[in-house]
N, CA, C and O atoms as a GROMACS GRO file, in nm:
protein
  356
    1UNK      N    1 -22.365  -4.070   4.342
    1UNK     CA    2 -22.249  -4.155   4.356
    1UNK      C    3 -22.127  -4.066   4.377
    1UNK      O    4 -22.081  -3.997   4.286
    2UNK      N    5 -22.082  -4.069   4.485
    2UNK     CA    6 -21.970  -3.972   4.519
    2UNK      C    7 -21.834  -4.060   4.477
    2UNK      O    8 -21.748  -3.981   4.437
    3UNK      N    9 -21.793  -4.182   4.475
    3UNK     CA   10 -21.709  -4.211   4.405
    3UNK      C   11 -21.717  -4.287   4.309
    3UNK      O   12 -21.816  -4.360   4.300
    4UNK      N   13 -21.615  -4.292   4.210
    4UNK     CA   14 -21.564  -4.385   4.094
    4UNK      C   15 -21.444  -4.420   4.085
    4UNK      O   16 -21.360  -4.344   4.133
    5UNK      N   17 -21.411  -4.516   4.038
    5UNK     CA   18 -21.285  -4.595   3.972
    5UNK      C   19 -21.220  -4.578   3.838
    5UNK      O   20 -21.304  -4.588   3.749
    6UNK      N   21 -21.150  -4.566   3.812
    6UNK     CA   22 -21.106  -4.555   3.642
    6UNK      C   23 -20.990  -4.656   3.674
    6UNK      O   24 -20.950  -4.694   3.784
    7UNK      N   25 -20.955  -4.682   3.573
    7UNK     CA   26 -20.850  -4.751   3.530
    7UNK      C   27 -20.792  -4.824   3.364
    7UNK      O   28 -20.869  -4.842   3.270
    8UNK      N   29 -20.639  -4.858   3.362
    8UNK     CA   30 -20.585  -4.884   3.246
    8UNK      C   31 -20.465  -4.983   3.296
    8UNK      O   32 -20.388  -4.987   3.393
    9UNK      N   33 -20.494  -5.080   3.152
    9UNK     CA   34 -20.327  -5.179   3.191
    9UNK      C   35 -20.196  -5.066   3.166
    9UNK      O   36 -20.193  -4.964   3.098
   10UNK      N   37 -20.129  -5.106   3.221
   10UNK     CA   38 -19.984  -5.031   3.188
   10UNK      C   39 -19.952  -4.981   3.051
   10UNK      O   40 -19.934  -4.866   3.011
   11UNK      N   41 -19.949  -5.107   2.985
   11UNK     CA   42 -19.872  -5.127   2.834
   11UNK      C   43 -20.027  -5.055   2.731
   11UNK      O   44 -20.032  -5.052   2.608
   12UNK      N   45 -20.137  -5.005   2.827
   12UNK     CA   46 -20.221  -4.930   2.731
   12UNK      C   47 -20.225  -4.782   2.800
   12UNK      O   48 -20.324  -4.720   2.838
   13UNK      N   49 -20.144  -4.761   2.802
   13UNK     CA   50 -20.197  -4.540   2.875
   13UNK      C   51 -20.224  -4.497   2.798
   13UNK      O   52 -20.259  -4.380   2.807
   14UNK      N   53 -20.224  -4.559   2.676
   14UNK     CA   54 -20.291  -4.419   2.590
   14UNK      C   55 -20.465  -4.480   2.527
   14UNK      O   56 -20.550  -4.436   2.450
   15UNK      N   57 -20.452  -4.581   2.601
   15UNK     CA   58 -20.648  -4.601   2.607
   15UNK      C   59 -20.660  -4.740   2.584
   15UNK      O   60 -20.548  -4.788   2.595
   16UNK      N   61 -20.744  -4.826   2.557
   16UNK     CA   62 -20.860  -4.771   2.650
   16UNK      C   63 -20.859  -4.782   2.808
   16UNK      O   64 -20.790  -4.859   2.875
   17UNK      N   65 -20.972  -4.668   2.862
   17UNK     CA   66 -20.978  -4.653   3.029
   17UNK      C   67 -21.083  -4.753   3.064
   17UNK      O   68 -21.190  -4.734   3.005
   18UNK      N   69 -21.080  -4.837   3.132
   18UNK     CA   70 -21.223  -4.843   3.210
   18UNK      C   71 -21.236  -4.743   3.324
   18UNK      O   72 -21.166  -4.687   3.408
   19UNK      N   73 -21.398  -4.751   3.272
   19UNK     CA   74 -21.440  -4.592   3.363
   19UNK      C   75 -21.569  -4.635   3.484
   19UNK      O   76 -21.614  -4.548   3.559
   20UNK      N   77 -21.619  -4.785   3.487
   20UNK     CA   78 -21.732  -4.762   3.558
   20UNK      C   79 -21.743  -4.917   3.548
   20UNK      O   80 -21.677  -4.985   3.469
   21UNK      N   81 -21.868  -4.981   3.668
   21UNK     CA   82 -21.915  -5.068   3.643
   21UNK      C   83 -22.029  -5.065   3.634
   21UNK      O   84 -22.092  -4.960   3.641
   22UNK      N   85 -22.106  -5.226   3.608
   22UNK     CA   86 -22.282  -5.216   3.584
   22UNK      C   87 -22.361  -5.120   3.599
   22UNK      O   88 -22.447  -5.060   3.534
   23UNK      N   89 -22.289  -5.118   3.754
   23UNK     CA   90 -22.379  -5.019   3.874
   23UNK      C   91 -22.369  -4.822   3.873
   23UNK      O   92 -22.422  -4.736   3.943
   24UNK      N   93 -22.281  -4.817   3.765
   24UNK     CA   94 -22.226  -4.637   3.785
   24UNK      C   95 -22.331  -4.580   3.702
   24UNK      O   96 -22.413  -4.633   3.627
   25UNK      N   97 -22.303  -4.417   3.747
   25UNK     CA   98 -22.441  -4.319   3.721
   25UNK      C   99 -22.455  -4.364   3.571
   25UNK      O  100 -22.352  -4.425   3.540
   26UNK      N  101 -22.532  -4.358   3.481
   26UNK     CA  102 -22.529  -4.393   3.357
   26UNK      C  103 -22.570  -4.213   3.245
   26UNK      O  104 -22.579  -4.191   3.124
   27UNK      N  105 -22.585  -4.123   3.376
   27UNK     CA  106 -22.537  -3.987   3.323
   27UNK      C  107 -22.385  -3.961   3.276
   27UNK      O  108 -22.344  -3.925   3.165
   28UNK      N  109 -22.306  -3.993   3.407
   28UNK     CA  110 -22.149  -3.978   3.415
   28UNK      C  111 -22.117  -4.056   3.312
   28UNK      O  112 -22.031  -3.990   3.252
   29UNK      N  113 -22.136  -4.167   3.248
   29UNK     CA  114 -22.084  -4.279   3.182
   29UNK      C  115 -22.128  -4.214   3.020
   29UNK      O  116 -22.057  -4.243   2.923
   30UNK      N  117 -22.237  -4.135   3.004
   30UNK     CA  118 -22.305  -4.126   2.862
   30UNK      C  119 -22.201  -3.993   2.893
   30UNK      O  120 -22.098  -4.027   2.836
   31UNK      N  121 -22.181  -3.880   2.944
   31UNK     CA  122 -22.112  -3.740   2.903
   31UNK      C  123 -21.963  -3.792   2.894
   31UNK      O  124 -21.880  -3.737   2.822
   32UNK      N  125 -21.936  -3.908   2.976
   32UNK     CA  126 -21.781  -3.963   2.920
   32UNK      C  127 -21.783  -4.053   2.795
   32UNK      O  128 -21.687  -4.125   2.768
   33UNK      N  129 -21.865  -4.050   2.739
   33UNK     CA  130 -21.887  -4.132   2.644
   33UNK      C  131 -21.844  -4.280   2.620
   33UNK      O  132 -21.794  -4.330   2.519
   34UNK      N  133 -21.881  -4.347   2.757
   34UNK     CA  134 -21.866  -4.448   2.782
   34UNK      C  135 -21.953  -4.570   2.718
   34UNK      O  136 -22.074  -4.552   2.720
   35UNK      N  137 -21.904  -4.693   2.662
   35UNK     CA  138 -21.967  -4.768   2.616
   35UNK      C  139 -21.961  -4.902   2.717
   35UNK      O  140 -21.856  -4.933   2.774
   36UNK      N  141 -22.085  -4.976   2.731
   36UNK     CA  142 -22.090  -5.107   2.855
   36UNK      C  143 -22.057  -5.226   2.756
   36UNK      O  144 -22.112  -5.260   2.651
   37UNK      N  145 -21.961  -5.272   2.819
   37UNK     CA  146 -21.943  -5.413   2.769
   37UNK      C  147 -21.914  -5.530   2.839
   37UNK      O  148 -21.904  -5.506   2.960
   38UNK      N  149 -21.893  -5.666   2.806
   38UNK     CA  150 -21.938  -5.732   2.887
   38UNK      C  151 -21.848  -5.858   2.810
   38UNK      O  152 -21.878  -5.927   2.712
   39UNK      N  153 -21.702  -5.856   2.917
   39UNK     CA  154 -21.605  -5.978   2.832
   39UNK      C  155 -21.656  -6.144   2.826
   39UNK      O  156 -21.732  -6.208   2.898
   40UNK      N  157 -21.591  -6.172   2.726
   40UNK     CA  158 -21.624  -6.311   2.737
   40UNK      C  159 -21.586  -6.415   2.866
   40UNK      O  160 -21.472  -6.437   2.907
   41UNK      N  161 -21.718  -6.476   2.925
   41UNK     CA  162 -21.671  -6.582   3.059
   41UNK      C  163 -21.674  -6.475   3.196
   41UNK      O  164 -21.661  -6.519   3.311
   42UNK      N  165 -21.688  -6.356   3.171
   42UNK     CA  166 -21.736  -6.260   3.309
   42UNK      C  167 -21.867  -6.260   3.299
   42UNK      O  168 -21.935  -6.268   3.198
   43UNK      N  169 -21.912  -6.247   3.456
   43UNK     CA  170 -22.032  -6.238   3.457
   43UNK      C  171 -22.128  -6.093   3.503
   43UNK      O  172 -22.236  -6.073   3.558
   44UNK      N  173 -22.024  -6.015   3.446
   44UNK     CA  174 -22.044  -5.838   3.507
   44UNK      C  175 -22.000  -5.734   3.384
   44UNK      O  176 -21.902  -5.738   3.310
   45UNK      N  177 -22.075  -5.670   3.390
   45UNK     CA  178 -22.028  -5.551   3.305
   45UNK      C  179 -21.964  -5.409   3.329
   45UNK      O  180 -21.998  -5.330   3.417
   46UNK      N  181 -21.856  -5.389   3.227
   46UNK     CA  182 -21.782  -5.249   3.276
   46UNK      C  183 -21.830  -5.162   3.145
   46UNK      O  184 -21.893  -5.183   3.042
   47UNK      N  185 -21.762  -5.049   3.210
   47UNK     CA  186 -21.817  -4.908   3.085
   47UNK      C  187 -21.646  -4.896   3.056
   47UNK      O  188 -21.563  -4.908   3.146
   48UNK      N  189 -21.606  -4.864   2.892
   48UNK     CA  190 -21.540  -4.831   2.854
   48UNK      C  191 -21.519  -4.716   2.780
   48UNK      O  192 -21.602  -4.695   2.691
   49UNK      N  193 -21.399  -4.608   2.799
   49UNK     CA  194 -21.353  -4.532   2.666
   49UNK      C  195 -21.243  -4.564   2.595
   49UNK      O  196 -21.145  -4.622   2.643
   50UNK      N  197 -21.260  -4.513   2.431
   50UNK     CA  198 -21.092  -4.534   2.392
   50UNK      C  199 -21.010  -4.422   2.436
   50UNK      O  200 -20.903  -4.412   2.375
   51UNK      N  201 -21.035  -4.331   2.529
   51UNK     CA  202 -20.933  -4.193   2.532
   51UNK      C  203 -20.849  -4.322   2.651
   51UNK      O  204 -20.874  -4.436   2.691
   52UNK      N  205 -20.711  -4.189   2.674
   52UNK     CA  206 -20.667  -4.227   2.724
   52UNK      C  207 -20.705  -4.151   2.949
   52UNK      O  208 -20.786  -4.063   2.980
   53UNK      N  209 -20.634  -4.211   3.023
   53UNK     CA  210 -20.661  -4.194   3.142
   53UNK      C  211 -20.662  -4.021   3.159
   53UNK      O  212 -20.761  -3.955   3.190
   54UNK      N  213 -20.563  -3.984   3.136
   54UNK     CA  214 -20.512  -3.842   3.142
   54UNK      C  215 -20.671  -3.770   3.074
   54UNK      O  216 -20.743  -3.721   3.160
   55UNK      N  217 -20.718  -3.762   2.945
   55UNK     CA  218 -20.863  -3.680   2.964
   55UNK      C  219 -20.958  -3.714   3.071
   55UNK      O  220 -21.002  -3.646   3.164
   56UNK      N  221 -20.984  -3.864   3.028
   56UNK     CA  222 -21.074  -3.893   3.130
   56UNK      C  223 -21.055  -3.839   3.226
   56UNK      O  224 -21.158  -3.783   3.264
   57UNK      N  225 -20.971  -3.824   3.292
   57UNK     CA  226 -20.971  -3.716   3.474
   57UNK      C  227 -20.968  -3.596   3.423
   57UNK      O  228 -21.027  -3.510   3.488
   58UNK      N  229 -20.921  -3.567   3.333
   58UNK     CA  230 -20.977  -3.405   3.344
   58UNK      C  231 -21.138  -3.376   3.281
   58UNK      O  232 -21.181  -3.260   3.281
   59UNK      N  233 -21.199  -3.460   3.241
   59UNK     CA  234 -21.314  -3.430   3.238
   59UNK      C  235 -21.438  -3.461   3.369
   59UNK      O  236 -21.544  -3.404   3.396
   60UNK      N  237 -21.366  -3.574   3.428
   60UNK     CA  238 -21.385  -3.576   3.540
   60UNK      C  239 -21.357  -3.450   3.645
   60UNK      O  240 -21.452  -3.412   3.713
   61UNK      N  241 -21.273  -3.406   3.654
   61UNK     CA  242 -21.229  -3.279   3.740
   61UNK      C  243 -21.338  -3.208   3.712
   61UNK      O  244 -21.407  -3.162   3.802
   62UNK      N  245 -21.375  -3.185   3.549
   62UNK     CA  246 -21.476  -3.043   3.500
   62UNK      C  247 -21.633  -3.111   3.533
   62UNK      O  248 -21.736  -3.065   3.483
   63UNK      N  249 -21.630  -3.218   3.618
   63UNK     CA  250 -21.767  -3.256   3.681
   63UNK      C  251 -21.752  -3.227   3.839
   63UNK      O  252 -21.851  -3.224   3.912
   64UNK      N  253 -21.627  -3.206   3.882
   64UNK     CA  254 -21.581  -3.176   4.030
   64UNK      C  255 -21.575  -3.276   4.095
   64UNK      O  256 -21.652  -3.285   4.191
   65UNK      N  257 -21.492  -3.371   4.070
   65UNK     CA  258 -21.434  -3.505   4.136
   65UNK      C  259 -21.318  -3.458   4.134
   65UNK      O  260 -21.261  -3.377   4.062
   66UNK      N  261 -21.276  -3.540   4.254
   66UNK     CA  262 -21.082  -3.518   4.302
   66UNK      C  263 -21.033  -3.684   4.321
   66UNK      O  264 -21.084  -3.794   4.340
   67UNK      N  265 -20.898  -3.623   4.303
   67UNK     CA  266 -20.836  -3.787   4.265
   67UNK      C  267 -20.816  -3.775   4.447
   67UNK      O  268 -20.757  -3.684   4.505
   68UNK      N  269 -20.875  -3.879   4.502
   68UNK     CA  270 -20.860  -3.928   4.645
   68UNK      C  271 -20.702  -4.006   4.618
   68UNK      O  272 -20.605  -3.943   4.660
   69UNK      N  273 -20.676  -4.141   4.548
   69UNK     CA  274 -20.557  -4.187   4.559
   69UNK      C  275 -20.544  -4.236   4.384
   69UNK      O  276 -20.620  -4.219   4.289
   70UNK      N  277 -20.348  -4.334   4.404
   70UNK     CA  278 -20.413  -4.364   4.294
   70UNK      C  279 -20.317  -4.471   4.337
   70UNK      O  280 -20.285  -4.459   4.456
   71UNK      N  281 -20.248  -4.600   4.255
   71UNK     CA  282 -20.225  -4.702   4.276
   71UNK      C  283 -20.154  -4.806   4.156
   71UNK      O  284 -20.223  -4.841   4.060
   72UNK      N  285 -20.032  -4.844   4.169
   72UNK     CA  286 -20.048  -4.992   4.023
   72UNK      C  287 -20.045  -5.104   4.105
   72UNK      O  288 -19.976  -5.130   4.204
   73UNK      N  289 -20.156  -5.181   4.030
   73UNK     CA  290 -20.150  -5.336   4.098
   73UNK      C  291 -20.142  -5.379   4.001
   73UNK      O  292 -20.218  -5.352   3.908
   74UNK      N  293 -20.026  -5.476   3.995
   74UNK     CA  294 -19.944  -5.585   3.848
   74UNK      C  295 -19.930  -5.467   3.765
   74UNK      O  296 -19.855  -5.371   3.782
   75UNK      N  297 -20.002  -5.488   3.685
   75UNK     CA  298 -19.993  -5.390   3.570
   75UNK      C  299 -20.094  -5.308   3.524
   75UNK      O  300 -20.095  -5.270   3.408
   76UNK      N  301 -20.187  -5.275   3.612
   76UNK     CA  302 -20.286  -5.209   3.573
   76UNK      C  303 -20.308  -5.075   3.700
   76UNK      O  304 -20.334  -5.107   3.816
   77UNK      N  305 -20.294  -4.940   3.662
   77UNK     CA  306 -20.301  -4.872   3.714
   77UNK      C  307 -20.445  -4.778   3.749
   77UNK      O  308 -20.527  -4.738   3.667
   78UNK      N  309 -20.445  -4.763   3.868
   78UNK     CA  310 -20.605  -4.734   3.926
   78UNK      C  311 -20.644  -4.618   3.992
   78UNK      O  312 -20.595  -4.623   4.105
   79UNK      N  313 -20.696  -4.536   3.980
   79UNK     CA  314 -20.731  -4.392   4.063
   79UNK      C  315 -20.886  -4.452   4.077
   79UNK      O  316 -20.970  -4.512   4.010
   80UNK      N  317 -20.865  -4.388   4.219
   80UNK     CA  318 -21.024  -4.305   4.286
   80UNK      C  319 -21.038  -4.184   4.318
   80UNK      O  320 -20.949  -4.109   4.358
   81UNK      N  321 -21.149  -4.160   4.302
   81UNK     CA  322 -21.197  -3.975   4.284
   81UNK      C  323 -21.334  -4.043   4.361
   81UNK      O  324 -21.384  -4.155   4.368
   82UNK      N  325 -21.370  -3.870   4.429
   82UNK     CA  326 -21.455  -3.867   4.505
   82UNK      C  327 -21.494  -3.732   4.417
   82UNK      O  328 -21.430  -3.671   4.332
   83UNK      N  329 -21.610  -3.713   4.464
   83UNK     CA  330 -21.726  -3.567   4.456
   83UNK      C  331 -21.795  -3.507   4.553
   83UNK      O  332 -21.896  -3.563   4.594
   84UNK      N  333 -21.760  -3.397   4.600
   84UNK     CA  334 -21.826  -3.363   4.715
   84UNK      C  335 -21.969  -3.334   4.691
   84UNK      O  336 -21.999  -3.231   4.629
   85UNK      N  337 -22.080  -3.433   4.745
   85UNK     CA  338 -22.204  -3.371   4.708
   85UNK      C  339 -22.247  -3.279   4.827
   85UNK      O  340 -22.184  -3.289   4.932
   86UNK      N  341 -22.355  -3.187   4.817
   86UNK     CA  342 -22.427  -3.086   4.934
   86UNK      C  343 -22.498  -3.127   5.011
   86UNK      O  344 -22.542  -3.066   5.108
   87UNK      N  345 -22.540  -3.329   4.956
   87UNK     CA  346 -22.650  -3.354   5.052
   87UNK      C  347 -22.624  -3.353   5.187
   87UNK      O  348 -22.580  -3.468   5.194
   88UNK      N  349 -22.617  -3.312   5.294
   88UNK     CA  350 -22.580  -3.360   5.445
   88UNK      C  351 -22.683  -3.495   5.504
   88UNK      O  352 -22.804  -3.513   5.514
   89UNK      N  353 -22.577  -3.562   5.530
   89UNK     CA  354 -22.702  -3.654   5.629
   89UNK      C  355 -22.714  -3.591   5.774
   89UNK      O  356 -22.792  -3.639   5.856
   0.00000   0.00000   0.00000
């Protein structure tokens, strides 16, 4: 999986991040110590930490992902990171 999503509401930067959905590596999600949960009346599950955004990317970085962009929509602010993998197609 060469990219991921993180994200946080505004009025929480200092945690919790969502870090992943259903579908993300569930390596990346266990070394971020991500927990899956699953709100009431959704029908999908996200991975959560209580750190705040700021580790989470730098532990991300120390896996070698780069912040591609980042973004606030309403109030919830969003980065994507990519990983360069070696596979060539």
């Amino acid at each position: 999986m060469p990219y991921i999503l993180i994200s946080t509401q505004i009025r929480l930067e200092t945690g919790p991040t969502m870090v992943g959905d259903e579908y993300s590596d569930p390596s990346i999600m266990n070394y971020l110590g991500a927990r899956k949960t699953t709100m009431l009346g959704n029908n999908f599950s996200e991975y959560h930490v209580d750190e705040p955004p700021r580790l989470v990317l730098d532990k991300l970085d120390k896996m070698g992902f780069r912040v591609v962009s980042m973004t606030g929509v309403g109030q919830t602010l969003v980065w994507c990171l990519h990983k360069e993998t070696s596979d060539a197609l």
